[in-house]
N, C-alpha and C positions, 0 to 999 in steps of 0.2 A: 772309375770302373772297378767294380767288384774281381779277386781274386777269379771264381766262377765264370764272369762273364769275359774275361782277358782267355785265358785259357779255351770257354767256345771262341772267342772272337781268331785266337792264332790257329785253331783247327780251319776256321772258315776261312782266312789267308793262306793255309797251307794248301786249302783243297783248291782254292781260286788257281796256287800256280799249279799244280798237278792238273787239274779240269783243263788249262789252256795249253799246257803243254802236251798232255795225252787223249784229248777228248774226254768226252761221258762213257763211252762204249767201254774204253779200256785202261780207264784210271779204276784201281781198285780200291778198299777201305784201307786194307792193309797198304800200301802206298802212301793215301794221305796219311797216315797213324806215323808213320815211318818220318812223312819229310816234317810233319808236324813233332817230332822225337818224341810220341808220345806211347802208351800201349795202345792197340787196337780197342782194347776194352776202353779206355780213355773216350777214346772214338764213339763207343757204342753207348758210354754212358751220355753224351749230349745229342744222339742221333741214331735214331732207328736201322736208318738204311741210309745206302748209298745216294738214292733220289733226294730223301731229304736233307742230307748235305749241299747236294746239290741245287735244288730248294732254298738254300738259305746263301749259297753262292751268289744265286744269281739275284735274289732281292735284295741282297746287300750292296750288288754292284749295280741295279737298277735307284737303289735311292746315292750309291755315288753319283751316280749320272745326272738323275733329278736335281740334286744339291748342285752338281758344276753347273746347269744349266741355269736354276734361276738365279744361281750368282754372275752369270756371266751375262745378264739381262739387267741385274738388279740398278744397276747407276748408269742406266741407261735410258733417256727422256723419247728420245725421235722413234716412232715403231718402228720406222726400216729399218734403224740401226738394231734396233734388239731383235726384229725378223734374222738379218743380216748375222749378226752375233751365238743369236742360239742357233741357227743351222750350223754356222762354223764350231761352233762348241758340239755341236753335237757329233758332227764328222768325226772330230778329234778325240772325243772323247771316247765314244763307242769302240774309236779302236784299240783303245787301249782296254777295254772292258770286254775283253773276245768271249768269255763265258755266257755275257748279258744277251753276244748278239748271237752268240752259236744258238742260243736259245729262242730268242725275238725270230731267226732265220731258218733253223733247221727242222726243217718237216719230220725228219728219225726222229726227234725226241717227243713225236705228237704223244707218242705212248704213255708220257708223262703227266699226269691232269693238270699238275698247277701251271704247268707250261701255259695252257690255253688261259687259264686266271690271268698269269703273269703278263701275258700279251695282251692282254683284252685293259688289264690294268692299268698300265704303262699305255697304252694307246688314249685310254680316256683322260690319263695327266697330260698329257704331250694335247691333245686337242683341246683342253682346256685352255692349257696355256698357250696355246697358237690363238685361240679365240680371243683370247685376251689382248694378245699382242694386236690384232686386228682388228676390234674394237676400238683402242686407242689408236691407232690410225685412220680410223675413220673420224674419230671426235677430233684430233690433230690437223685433218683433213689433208694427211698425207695417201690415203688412201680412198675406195670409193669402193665399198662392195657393199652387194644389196640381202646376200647371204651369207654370213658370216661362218655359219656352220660349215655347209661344204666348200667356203672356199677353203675354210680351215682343214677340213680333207683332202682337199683335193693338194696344197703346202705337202700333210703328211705323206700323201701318195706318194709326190714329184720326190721328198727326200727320199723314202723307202726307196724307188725306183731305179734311183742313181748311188744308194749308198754301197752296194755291192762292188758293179764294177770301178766306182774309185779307190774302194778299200783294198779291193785285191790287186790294182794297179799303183799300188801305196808307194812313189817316191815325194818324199817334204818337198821338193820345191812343186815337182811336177802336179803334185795334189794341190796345193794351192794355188796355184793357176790353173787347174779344170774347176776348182770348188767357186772361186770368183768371176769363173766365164759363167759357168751355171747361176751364179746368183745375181749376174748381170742381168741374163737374159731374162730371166723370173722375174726380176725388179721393173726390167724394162722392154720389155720380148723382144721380138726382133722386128716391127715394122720399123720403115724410115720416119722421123716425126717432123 
């Protein structure tokens, strides 16, 4: 990595923990400039405005996320298991990635345009690769769906849905045992068989 590009890259690590520690609202330029030790001008010569720091926050921690997840798929044969896998990687991940999701989640930032790119973006990776995964479960003949697409939405929906209140209800054990009842019942719903 170039001089240049190290230098944006610890602006864009600086702003990551100021943006999660203080919000978008009221992290200012001068702050990140500060925790990044650098001049504000420093600041201003890799980044226009505040958005676009932030802008580059959050697509940096959207392709963190992408990388963990299809690694955390990649040596993995059975679909359930990689279904199974990338939910739980996704859980985990995202929470550590509170910039990625204040953004994927916060309706205040509509005001932002790439916001809605960024969503729309990152939605049609993630549906891919859900599609994917459920594809090969159907060729595996672990699975049996006749619409691949929206069941593949309908996946994203059910994570969306429950990703909040376990995030905010965040204790390590206690999250992985509500994250494995949910992927039981997903897996296997609840009639008697």
């Amino acid at each position: 990595m170039q001089k240049h590009d190290q230098v944006k890259q610890g602006l864009i690590n600086s702003a990551r923990r100021m943006f999660a520690r203080f919000g978008f609202e009221k992290t200012t330029m001068n702050e990140i400039a500060m925790e990044a030790r650098k001049g504000k001008s420093s600041l201003y010569y890799y980044f226009s405005s505040k958005e676009e720091v932030f802008q580059a926050v959050v697509e940096y921690e959207a392709e963190i996320l992408k990388n963990k997840l299809f690694a955390a798929i990649t040596s993995i044969d059975d679909a359930s298991e990689q279904l199974r896998a990338y939910v739980v990687e996704r859980f985990q991940s995202i929470k550590d990635l509170g910039n990625l999701y204040n953004a994927l989640r916060n309706d205040l930032l509509n005001h932002l345009d790439f916001i809605k790119h960024v969503r729309q973006r990152y939605d049609e990776m993630e549906l891919q690769k859900l599609c994917e995964i459920l594809e090969t479960g159907n060729r595996q003949n672990i699975f049996e769906i006749h619409d691949i697409p929206t069941a593949a939405e309908t996946v994203l929906m059910t994570i969306k849905a429950v990703e909040l209140p376990l995030l905010l209800d965040y204790e390590a054990d206690v999250f992985e045992d509500r994250l494995n009842s949910l992927l039981d019942i997903f897996f296997n719903g609840l009639k008697k068989r």
